[in-house]
C-alpha positions as CSV (number, residue, x, y, z in Angstrom):
1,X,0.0,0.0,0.0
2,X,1.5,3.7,-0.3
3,X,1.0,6.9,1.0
4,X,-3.0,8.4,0.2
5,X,-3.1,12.2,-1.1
6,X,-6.3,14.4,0.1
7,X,-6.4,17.1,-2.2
8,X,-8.2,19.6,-0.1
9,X,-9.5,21.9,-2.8
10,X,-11.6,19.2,-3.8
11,X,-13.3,18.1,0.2
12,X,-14.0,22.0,0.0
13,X,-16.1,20.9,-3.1
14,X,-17.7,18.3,-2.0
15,X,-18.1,20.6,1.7
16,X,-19.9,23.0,-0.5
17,X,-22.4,20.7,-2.1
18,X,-22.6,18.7,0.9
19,X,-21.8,15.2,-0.7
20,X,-21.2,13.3,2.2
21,X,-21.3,10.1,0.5
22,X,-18.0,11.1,-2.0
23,X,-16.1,12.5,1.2
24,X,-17.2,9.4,3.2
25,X,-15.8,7.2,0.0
26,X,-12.3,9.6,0.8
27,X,-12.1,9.5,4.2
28,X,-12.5,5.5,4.3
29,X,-9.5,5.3,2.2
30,X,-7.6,7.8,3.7
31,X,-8.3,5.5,7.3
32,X,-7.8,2.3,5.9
33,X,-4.2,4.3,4.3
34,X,-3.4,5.0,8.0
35,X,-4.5,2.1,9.6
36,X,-2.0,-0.3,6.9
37,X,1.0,1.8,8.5
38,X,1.1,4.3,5.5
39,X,0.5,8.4,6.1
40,X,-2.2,10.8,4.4
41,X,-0.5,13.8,3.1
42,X,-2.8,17.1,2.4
43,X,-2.1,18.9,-0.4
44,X,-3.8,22.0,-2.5
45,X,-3.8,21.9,-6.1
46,X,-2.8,25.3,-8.0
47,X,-5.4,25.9,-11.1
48,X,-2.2,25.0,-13.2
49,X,-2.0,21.5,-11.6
50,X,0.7,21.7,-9.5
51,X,0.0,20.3,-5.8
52,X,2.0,21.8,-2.7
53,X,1.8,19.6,-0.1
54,X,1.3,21.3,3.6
55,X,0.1,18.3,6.3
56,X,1.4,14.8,6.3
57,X,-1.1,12.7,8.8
58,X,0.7,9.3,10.0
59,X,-1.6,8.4,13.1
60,X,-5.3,7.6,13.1
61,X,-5.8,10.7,16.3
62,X,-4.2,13.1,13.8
63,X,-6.8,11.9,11.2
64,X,-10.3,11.8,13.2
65,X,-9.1,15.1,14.5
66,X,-9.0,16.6,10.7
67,X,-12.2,14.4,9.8
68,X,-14.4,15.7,12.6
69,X,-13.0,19.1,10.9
70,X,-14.6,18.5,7.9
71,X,-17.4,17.0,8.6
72,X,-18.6,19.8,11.3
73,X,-19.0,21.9,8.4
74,X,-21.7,19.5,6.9
């Protein structure tokens, strides 16, 4: 397994339209990512493409903290 990439522009998407099903489908992987011994890393994608990575998550108290974050906005 290797590391999962969140691209955050896209959960504030899916915050705005309130899919909680497609950032359920996310967060599942991202958990199982941790949980296999692998890290999440956050990154924001530029409108050119390019992704700048600024969170690496490697514990699964890190990630519920940054899921209830998300999901409080829902």
């Amino acid at each position: 397994m290797e590391d999962f990439i969140i691209i955050v522009n896209r959960i504030e998407d899916l915050q705005l339209t309130q899919d909680r099903s497609e950032l359920e489908l996310i967060f599942d992987r991202a958990k199982r990512t941790i949980v296999g011994g692998q890290d999440v890393h956050l990154v924001r994608q530029s409108r050119n493409g390019q992704q700048e990575k600024f969170q690496t998550i490697s514990n699964e108290q890190d990630f519920e903290e940054y899921r209830k974050q998300v999901f409080r906005f829902l």
